[in-house]
Biopython code that builds the backbone (N, CA, C, O; Angstrom):
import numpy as np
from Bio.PDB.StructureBuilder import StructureBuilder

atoms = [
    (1, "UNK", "N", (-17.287, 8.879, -7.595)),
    (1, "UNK", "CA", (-15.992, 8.235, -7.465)),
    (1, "UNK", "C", (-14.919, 9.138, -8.054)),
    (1, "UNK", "O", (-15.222, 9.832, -9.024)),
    (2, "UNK", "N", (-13.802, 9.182, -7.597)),
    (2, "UNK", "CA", (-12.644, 10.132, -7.448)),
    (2, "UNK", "C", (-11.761, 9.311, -8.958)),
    (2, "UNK", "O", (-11.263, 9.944, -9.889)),
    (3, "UNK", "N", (-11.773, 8.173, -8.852)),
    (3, "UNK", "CA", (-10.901, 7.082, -9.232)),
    (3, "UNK", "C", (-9.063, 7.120, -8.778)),
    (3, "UNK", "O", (-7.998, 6.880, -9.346)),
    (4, "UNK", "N", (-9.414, 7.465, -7.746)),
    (4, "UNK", "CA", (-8.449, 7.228, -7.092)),
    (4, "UNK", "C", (-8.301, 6.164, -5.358)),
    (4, "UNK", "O", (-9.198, 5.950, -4.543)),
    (5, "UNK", "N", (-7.428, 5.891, -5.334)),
    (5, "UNK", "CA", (-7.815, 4.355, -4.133)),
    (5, "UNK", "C", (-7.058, 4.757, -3.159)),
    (5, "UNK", "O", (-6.499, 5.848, -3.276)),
    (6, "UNK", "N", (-6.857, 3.921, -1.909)),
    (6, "UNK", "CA", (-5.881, 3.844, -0.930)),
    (6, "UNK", "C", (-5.962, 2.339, -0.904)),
    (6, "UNK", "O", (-6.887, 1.530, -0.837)),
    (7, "UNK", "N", (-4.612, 2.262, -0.984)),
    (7, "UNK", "CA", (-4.224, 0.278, -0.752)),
    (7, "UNK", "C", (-3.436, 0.583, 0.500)),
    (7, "UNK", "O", (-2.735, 1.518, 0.886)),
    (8, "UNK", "N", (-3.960, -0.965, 1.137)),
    (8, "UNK", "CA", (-3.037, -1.343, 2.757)),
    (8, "UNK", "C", (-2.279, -2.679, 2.368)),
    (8, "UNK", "O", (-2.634, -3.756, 1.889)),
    (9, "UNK", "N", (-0.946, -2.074, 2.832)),
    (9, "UNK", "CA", (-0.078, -3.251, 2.267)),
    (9, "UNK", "C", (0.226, -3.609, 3.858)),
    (9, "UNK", "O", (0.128, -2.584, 4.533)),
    (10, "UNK", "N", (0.477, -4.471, 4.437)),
    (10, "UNK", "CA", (1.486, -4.691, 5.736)),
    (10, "UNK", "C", (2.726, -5.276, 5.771)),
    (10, "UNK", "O", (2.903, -6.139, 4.911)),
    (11, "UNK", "N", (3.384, -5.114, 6.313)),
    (11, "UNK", "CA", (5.160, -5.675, 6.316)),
    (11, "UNK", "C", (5.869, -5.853, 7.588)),
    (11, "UNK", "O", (5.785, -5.076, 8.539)),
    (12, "UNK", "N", (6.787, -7.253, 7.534)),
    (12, "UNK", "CA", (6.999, -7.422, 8.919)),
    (12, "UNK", "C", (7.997, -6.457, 9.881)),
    (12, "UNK", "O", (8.180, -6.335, 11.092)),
    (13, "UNK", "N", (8.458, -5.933, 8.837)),
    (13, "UNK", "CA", (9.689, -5.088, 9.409)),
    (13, "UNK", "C", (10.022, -3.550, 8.951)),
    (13, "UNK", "O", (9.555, -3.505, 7.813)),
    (14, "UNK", "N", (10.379, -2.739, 9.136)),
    (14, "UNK", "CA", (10.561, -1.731, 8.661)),
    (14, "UNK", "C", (11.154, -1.501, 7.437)),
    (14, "UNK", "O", (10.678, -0.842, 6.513)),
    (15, "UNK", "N", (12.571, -2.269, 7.482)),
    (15, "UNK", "CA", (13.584, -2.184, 6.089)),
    (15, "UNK", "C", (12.542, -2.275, 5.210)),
    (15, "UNK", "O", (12.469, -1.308, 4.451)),
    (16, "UNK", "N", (11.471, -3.367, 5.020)),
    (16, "UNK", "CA", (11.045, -3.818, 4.301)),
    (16, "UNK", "C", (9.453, -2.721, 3.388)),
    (16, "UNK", "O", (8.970, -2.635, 2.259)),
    (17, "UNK", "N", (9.119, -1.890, 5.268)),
    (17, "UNK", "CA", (8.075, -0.975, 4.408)),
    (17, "UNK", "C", (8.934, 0.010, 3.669)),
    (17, "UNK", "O", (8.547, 0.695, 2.722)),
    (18, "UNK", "N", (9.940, 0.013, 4.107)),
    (18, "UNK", "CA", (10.560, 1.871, 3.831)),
    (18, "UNK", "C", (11.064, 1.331, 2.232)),
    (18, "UNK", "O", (11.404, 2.149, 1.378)),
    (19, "UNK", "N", (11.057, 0.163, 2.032)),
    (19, "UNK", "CA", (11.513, -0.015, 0.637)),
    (19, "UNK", "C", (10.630, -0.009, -0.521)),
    (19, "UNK", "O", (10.811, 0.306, -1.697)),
    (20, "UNK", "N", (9.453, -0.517, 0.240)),
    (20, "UNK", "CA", (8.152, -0.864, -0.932)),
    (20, "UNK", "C", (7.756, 0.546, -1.176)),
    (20, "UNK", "O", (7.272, 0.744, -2.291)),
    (21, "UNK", "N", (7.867, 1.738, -0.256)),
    (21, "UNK", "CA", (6.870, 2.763, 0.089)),
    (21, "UNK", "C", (8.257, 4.181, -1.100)),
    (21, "UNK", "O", (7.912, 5.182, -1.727)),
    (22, "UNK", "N", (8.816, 3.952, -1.034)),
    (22, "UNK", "CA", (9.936, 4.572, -1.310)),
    (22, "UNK", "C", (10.251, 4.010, -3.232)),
    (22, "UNK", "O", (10.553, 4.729, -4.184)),
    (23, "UNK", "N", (10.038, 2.605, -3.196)),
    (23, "UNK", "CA", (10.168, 2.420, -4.926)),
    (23, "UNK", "C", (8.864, 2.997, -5.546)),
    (23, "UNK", "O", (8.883, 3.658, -6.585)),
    (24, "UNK", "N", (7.851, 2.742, -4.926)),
    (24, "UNK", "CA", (6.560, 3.019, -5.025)),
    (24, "UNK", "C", (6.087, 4.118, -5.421)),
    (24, "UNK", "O", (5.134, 4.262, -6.187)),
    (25, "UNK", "N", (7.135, 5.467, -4.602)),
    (25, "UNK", "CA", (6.666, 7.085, -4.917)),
    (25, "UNK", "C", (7.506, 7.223, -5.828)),
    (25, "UNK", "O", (7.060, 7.817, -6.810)),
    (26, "UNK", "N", (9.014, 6.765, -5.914)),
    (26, "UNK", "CA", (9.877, 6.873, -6.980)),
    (26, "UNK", "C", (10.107, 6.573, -8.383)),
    (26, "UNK", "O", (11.046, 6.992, -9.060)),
    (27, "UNK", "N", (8.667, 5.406, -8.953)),
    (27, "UNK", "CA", (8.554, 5.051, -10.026)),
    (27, "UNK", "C", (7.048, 5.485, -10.462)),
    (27, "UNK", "O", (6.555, 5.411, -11.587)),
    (28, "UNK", "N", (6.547, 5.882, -9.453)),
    (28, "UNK", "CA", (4.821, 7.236, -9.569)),
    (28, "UNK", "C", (3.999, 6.188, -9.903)),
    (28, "UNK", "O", (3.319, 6.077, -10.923)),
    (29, "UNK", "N", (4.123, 5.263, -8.783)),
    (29, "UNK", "CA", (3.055, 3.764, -8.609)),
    (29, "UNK", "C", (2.525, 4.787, -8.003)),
    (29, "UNK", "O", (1.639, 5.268, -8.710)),
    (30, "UNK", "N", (2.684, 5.434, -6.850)),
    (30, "UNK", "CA", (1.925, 5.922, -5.764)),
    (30, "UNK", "C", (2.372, 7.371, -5.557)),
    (30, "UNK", "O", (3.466, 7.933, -5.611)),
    (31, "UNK", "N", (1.187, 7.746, -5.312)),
    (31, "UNK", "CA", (1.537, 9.907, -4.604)),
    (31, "UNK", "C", (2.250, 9.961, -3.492)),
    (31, "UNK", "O", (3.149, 10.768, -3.260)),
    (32, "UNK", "N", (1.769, 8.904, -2.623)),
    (32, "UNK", "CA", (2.166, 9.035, -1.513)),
    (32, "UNK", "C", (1.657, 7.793, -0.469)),
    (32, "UNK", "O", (0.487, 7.484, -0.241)),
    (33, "UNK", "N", (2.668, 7.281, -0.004)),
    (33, "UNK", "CA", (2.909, 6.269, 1.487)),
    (33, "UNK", "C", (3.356, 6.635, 2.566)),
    (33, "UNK", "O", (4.429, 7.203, 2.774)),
    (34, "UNK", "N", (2.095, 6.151, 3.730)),
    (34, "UNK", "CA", (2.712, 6.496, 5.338)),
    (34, "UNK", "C", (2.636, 4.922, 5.779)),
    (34, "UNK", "O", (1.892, 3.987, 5.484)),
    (35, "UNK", "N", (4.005, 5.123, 6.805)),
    (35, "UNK", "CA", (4.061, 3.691, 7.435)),
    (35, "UNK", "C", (3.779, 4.274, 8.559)),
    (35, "UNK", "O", (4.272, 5.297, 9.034)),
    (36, "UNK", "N", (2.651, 3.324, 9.130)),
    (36, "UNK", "CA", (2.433, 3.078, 10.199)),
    (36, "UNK", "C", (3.090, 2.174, 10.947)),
    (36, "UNK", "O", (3.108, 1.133, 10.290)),
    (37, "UNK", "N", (3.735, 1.996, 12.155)),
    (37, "UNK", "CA", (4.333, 1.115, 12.861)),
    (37, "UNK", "C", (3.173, 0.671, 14.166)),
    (37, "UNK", "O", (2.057, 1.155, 14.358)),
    (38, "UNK", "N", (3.889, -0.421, 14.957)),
    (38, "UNK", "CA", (2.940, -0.714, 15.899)),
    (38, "UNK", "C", (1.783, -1.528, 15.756)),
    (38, "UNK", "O", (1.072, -1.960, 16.663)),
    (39, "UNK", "N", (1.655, -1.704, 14.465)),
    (39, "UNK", "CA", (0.431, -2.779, 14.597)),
    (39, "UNK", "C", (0.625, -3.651, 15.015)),
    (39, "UNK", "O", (1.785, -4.042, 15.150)),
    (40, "UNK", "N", (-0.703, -4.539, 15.513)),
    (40, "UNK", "CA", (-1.217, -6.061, 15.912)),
    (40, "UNK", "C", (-1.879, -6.547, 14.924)),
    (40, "UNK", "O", (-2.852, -5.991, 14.416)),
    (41, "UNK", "N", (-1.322, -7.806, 14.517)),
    (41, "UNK", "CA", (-2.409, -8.497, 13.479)),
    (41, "UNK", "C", (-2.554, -10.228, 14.133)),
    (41, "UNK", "O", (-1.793, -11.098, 14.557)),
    (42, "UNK", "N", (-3.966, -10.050, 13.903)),
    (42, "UNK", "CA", (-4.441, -11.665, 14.049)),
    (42, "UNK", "C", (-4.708, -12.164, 12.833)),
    (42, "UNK", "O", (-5.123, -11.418, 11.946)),
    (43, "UNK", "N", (-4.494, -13.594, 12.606)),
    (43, "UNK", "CA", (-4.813, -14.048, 11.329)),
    (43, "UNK", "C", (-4.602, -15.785, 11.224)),
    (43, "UNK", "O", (-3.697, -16.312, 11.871)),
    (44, "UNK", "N", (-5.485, -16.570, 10.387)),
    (44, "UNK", "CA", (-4.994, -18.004, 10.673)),
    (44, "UNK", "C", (-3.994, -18.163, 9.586)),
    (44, "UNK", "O", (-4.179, -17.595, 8.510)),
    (45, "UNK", "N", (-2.837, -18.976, 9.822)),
    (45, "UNK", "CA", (-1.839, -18.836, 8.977)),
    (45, "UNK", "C", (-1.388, -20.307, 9.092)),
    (45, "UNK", "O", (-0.866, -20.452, 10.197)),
    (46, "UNK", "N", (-1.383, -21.486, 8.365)),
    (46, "UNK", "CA", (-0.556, -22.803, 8.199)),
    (46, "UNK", "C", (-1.396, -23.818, 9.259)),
    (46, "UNK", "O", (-0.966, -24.823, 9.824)),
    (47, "UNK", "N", (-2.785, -23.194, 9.339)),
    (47, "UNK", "CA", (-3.287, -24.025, 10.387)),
    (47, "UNK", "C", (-3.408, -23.661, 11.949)),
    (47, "UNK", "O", (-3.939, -24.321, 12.842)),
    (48, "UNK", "N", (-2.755, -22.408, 12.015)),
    (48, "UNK", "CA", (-2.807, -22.042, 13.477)),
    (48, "UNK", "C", (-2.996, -20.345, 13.476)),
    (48, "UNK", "O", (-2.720, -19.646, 12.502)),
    (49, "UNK", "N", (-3.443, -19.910, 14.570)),
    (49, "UNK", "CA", (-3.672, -18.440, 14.847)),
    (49, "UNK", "C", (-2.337, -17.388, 15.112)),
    (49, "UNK", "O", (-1.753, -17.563, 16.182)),
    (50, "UNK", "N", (-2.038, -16.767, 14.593)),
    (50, "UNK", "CA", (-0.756, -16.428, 14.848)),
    (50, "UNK", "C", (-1.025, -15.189, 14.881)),
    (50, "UNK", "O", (-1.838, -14.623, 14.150)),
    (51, "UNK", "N", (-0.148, -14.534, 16.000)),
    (51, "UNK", "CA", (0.015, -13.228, 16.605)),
    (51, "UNK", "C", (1.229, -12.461, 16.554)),
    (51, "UNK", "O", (2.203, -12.544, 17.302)),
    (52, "UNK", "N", (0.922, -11.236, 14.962)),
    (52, "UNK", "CA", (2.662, -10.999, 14.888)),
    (52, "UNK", "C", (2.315, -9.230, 14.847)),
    (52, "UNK", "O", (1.303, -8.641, 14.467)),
    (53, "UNK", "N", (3.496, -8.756, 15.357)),
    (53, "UNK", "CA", (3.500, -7.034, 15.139)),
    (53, "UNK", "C", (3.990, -6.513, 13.693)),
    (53, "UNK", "O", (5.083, -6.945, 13.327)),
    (54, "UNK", "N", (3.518, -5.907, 13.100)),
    (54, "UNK", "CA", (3.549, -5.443, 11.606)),
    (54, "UNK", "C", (3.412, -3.991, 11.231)),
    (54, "UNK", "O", (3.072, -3.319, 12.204)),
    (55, "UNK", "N", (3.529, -3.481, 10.417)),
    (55, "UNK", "CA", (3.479, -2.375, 9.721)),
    (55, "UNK", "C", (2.711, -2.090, 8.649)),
    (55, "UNK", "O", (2.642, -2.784, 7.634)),
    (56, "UNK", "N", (1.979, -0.817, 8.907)),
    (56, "UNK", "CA", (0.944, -1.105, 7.905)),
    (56, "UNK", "C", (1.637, 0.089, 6.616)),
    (56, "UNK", "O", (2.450, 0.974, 6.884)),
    (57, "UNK", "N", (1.225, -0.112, 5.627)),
    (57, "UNK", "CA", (1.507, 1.107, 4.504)),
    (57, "UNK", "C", (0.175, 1.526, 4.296)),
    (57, "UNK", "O", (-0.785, 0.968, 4.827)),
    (58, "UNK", "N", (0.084, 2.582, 3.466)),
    (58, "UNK", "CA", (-1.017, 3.315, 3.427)),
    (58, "UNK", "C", (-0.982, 4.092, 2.333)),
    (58, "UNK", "O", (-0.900, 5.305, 2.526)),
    (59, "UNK", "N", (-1.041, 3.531, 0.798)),
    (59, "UNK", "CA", (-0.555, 4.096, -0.002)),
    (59, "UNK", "C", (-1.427, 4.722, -1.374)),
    (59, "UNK", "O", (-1.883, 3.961, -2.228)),
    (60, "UNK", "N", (-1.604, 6.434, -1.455)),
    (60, "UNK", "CA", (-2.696, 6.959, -2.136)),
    (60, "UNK", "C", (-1.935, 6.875, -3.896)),
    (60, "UNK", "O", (-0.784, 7.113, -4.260)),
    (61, "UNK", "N", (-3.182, 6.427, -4.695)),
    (61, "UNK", "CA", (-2.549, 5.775, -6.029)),
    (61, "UNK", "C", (-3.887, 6.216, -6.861)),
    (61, "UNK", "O", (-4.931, 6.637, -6.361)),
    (62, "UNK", "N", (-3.637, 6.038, -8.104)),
    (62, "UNK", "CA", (-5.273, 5.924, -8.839)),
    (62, "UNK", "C", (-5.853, 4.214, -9.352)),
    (62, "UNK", "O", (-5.027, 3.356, -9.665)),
    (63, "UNK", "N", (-6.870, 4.027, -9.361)),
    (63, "UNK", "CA", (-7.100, 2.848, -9.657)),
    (63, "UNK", "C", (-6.546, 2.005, -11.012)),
    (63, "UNK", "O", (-6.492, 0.778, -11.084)),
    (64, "UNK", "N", (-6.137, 2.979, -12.097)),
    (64, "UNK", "CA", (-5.588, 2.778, -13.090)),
    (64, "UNK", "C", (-4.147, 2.160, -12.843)),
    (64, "UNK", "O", (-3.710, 1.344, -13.654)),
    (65, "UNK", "N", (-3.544, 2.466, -11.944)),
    (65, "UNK", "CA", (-2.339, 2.138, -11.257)),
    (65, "UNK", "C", (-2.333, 1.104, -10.234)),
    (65, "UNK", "O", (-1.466, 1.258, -9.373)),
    (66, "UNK", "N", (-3.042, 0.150, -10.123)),
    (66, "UNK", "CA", (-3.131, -0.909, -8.574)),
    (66, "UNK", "C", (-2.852, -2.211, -9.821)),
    (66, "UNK", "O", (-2.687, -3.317, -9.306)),
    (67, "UNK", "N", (-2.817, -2.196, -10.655)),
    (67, "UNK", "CA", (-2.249, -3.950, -10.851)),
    (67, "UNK", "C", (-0.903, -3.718, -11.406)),
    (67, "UNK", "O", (-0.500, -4.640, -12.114)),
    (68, "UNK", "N", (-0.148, -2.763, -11.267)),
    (68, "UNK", "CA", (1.175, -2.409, -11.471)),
    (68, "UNK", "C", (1.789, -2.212, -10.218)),
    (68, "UNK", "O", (2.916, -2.688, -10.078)),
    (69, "UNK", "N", (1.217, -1.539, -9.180)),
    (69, "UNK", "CA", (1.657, -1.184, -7.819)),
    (69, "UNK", "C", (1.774, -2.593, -7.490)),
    (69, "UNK", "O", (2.814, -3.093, -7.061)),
    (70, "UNK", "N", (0.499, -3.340, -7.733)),
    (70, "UNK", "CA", (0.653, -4.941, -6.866)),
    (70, "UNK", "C", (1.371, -5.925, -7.300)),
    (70, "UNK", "O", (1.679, -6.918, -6.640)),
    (71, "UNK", "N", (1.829, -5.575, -9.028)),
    (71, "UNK", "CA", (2.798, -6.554, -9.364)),
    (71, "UNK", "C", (4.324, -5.949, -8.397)),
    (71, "UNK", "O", (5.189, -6.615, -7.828)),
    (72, "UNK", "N", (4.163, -4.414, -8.531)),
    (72, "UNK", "CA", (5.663, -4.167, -7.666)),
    (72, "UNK", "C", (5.843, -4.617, -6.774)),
    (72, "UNK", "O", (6.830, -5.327, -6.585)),
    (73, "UNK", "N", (4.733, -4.309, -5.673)),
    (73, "UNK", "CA", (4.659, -4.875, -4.700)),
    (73, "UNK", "C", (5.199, -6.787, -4.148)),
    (73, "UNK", "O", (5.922, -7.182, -3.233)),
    (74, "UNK", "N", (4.655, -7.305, -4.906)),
    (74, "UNK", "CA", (4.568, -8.843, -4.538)),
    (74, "UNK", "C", (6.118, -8.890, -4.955)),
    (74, "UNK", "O", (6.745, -9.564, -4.138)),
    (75, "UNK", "N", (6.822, -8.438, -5.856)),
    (75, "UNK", "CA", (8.050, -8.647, -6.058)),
    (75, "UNK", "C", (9.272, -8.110, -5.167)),
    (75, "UNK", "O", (10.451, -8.463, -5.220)),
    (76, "UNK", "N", (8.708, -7.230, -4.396)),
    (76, "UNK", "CA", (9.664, -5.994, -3.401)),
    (76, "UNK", "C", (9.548, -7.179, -2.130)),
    (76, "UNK", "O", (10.538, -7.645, -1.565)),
    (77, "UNK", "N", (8.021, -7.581, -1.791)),
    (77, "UNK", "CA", (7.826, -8.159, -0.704)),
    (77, "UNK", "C", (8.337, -9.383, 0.290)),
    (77, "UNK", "O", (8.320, -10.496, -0.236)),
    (78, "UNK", "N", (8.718, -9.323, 1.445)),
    (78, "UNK", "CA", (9.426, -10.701, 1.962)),
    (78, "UNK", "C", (7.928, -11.921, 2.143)),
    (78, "UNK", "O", (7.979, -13.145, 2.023)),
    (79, "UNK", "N", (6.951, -11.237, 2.395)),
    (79, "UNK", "CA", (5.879, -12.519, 2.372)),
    (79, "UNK", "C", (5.366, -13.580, 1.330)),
    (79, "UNK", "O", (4.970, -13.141, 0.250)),
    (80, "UNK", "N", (5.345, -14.529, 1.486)),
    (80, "UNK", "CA", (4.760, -15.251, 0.758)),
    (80, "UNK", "C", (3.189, -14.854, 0.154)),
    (80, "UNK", "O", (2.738, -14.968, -0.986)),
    (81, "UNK", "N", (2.686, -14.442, 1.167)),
    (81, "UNK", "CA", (1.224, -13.982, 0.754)),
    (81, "UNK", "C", (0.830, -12.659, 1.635)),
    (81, "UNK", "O", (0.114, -12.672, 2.637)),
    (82, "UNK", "N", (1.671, -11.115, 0.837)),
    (82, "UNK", "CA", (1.070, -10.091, 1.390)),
    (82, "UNK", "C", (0.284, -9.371, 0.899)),
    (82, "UNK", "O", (0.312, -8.907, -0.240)),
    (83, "UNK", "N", (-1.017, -9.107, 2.277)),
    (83, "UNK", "CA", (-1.612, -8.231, 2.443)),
    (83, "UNK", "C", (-1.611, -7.057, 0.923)),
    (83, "UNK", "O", (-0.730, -6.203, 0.824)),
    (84, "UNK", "N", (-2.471, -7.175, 0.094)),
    (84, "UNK", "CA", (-2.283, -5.907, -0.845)),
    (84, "UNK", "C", (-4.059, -5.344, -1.058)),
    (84, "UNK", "O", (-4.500, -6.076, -1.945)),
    (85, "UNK", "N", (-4.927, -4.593, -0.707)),
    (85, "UNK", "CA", (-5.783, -4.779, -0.445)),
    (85, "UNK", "C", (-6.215, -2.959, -1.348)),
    (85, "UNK", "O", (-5.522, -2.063, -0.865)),
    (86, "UNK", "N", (-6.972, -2.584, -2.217)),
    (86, "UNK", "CA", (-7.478, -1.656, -2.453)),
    (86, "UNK", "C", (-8.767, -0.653, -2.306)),
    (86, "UNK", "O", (-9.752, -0.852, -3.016)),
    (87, "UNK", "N", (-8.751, -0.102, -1.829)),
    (87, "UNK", "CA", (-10.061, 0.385, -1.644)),
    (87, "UNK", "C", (-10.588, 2.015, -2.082)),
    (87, "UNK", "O", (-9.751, 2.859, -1.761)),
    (88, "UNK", "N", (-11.609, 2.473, -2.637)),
    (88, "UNK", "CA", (-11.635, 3.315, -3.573)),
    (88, "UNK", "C", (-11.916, 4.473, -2.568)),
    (88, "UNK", "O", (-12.338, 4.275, -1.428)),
    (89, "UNK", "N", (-11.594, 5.936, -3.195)),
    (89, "UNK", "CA", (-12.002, 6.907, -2.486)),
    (89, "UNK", "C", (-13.194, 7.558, -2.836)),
    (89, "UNK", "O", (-13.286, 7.723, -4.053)),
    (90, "UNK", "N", (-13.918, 7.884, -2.332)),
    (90, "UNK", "CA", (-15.198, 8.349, -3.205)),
    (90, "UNK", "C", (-15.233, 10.075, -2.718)),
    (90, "UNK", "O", (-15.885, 10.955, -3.281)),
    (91, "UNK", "N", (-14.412, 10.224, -1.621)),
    (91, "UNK", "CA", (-14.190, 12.159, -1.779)),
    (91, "UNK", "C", (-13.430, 12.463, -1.067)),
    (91, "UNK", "O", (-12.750, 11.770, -0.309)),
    (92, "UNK", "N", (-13.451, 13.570, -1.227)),
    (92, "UNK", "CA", (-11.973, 14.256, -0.582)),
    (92, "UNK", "C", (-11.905, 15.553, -0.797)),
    (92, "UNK", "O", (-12.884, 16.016, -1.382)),
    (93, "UNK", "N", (-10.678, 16.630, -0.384)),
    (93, "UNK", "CA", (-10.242, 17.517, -0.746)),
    (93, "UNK", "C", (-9.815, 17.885, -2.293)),
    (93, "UNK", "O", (-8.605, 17.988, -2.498)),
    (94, "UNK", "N", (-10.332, 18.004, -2.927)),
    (94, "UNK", "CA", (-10.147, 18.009, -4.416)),
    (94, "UNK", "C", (-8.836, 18.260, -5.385)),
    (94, "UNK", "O", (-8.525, 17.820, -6.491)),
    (95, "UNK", "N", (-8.011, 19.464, -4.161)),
    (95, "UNK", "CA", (-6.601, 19.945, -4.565)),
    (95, "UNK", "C", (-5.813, 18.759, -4.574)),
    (95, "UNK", "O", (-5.117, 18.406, -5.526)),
    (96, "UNK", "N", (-6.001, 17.818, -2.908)),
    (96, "UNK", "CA", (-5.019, 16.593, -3.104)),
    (96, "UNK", "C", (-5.840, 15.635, -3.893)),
    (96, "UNK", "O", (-5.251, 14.672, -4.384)),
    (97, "UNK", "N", (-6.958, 15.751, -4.059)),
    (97, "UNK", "CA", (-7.382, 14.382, -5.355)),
    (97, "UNK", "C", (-6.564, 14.694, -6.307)),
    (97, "UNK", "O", (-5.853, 13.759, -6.675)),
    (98, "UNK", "N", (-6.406, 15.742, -6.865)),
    (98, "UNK", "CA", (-6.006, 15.992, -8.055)),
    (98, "UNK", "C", (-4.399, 16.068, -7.710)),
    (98, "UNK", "O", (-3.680, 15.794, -8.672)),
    (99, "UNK", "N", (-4.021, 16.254, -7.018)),
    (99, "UNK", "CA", (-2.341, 15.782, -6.498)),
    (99, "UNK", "C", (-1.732, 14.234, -6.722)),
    (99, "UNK", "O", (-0.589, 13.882, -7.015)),
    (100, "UNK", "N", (-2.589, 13.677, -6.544)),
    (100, "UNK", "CA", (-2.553, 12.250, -6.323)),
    (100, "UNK", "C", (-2.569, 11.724, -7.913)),
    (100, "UNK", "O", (-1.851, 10.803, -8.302)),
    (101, "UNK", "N", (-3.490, 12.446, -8.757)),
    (101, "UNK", "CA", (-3.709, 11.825, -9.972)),
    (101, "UNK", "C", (-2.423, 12.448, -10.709)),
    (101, "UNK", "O", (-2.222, 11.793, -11.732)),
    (102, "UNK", "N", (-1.642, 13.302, -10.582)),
    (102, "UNK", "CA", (-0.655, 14.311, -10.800)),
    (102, "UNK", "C", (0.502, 13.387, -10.526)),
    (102, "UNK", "O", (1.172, 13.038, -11.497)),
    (103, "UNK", "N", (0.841, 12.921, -9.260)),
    (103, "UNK", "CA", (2.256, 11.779, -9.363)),
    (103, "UNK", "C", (2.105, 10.956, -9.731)),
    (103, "UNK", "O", (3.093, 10.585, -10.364)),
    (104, "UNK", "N", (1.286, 10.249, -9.745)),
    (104, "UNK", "CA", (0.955, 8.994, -10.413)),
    (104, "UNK", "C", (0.678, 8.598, -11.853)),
    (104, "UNK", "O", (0.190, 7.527, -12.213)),
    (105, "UNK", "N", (1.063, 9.630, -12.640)),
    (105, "UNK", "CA", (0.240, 9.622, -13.838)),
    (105, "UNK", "C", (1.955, 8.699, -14.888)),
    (105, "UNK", "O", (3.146, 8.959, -14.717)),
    (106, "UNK", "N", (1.419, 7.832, -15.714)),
    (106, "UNK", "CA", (2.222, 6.702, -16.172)),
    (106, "UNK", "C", (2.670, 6.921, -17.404)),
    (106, "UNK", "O", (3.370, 6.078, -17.965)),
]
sb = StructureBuilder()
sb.init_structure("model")
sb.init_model(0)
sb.init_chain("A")
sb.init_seg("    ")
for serial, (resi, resn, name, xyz) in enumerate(atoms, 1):
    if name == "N":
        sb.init_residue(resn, " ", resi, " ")
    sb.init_atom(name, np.array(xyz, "f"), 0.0, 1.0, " ", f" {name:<3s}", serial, name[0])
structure = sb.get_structure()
């Protein structure tokens, strides 16, 4: 294990990724965020299946850093209940592992 993660945040709108993804590198929650545009998400939501287009983030952090990113997060966010999801890296290119642990460091 690297101890470093990638979290998927999603967002309904752009204003909204370019803001989370942008406080995020600027306060060294995160090395680095790509928004993806274009997604499809299915999901049951209030009792019914709902079909909305979203944006995904994609944001490389160390694990030491994800319950600070996710408090930022939930506070930046327009959803009631978003998507903040972590998942660990276990390898990589070693120069950007160690890049990653380099912006992020608190």
């Amino acid at each position: 294990m690297t101890g470093n993660i990638v979290v998927f945040v999603t967002a309904g709108d752009m204003e909204t990724a370019e803001k989370i993804g942008k406080v995020l590198v600027e306060e060294r929650l995160a090395a680095c965020v790509n928004v993806v545009p274009g997604i499809r998400s299915f999901y049951r939501w209030e009792g019914r299946v709902v079909d909305d287009g979203e944006l995904l983030l994609i944001i490389k952090t160390q694990s030491s850093r994800f319950e600070a990113l996710k408090a930022r997060v939930l506070g930046l966010h327009t959803y009631d209940l978003p998507e903040i999801v972590g998942l660990p890296i276990e390898m990589g290119h070693e120069a950007y592992l160690d890049w990653i642990r380099t912006e992020t460091r608190g």
